[in-house]
C-alpha atoms as an extended CHARMM CRD file, in Angstrom:
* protein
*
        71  EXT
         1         1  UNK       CA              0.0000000000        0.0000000000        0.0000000000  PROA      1               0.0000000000
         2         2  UNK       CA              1.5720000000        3.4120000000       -0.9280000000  PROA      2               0.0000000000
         3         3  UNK       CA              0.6980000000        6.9320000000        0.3590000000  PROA      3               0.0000000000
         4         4  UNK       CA             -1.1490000000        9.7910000000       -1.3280000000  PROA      4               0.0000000000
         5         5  UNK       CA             -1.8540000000       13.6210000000       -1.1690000000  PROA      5               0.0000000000
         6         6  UNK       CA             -4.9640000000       14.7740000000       -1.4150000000  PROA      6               0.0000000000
         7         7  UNK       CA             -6.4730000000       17.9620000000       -1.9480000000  PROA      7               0.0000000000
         8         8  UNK       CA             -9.9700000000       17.6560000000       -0.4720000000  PROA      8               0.0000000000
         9         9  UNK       CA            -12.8060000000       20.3800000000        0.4650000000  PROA      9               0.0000000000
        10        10  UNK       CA            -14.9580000000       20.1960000000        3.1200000000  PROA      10              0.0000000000
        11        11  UNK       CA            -19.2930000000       20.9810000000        2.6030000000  PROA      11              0.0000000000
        12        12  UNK       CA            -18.5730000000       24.5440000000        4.2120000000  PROA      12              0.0000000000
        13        13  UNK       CA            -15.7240000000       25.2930000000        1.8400000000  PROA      13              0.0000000000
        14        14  UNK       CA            -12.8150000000       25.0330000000        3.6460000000  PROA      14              0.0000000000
        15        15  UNK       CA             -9.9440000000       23.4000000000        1.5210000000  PROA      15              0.0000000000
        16        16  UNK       CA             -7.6470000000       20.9920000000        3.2330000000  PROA      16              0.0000000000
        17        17  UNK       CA             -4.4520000000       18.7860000000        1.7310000000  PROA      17              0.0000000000
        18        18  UNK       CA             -4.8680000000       15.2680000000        3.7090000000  PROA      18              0.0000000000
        19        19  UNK       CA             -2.7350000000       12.4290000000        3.5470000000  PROA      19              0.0000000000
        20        20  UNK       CA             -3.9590000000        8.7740000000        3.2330000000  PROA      20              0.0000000000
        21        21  UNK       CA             -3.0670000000        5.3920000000        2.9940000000  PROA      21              0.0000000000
        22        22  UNK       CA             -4.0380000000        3.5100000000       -0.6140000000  PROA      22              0.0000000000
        23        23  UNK       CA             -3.6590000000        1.1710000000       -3.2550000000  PROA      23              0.0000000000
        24        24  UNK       CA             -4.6090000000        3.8150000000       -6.0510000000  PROA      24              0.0000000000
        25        25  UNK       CA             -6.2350000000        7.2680000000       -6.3450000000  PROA      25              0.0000000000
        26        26  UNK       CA             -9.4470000000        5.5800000000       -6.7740000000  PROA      26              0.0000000000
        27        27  UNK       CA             -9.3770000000        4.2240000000       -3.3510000000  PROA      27              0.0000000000
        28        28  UNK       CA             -7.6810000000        6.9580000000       -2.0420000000  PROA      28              0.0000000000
        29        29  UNK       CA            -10.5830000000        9.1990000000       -3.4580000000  PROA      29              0.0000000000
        30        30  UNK       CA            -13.4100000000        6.5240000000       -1.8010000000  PROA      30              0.0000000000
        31        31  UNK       CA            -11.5400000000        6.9720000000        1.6200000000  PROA      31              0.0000000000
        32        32  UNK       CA            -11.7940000000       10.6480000000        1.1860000000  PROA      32              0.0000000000
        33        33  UNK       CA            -15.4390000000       10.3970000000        0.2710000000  PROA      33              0.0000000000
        34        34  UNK       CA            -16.1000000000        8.2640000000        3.4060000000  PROA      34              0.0000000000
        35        35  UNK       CA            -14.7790000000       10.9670000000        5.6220000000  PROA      35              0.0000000000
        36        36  UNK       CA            -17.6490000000       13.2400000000        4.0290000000  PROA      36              0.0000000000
        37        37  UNK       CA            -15.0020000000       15.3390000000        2.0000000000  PROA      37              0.0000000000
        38        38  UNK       CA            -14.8730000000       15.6650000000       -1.7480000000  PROA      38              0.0000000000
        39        39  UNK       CA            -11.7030000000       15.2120000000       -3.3840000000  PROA      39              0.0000000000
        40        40  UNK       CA            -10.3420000000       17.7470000000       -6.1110000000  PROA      40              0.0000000000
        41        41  UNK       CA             -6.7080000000       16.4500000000       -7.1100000000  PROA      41              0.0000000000
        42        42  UNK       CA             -4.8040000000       13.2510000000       -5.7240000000  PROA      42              0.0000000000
        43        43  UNK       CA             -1.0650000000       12.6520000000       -6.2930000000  PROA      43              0.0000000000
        44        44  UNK       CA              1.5780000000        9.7170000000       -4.4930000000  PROA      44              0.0000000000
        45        45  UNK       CA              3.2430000000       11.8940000000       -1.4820000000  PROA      45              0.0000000000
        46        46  UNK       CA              5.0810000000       10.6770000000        1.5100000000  PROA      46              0.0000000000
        47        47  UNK       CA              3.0230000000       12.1690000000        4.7030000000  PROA      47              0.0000000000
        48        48  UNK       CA              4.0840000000       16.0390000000        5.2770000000  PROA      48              0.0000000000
        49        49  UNK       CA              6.6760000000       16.5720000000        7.5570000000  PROA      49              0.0000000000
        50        50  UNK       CA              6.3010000000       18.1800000000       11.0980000000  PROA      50              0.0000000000
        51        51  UNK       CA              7.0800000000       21.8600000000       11.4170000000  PROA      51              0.0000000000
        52        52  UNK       CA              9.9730000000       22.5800000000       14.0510000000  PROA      52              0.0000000000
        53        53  UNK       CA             10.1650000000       25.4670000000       15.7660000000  PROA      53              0.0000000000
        54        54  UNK       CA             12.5800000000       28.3610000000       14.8030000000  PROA      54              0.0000000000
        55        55  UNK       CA             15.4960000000       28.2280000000       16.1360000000  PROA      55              0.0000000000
        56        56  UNK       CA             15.5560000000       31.1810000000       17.7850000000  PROA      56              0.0000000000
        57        57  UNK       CA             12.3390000000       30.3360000000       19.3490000000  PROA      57              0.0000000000
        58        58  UNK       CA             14.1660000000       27.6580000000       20.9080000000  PROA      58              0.0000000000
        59        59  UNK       CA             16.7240000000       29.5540000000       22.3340000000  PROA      59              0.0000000000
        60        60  UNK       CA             14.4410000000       32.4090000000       23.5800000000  PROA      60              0.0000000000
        61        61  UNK       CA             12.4660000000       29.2850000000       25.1530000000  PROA      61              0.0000000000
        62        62  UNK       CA             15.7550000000       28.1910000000       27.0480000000  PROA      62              0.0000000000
        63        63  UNK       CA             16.5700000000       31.5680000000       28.2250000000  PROA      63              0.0000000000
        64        64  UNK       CA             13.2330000000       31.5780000000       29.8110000000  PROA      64              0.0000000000
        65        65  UNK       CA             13.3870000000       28.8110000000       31.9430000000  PROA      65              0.0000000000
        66        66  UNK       CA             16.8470000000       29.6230000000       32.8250000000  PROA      66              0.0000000000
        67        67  UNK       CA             15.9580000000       33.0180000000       34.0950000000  PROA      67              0.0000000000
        68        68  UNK       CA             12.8980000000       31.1980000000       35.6500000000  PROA      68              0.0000000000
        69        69  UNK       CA             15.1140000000       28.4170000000       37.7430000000  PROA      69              0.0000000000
        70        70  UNK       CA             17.0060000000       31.3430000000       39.1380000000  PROA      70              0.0000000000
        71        71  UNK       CA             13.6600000000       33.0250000000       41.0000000000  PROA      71              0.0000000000
């Protein structure tokens, strides 16, 4: 089973890109269809990859708790 992208839109109109597990765009598009969305494109994707923090968020973060420990 491979993974696909899909482009889907909701009945209020709000446009989402979800990733599912399939055997083809057809069934990919039936999966999306059982979920009560309606599919507009569908491509072969690997899932989307979690967003990290900046870097300097990270470091600002740290600071914090540093300043924090010392109270």
């Amino acid at each position: 089973m491979s993974g696909f992208l899909v482009k889907a839109v909701s009945s209020d109109g709000v446009q989402s890109e979800v990733y599912i597990e399939a055997s083809s765009t057809t069934d990919a598009a039936s999966k999306i269809r059982a979920r009560g969305l309606t599919p507009l494109s569908a491509r072969p994707g690997n899932p989307p990859r979690k967003k990290r923090p900046p870097r300097g968020a990270a470091v600002a973060a740290s600071r914090i708790v540093r300043e924090l420990g010392a109270l």
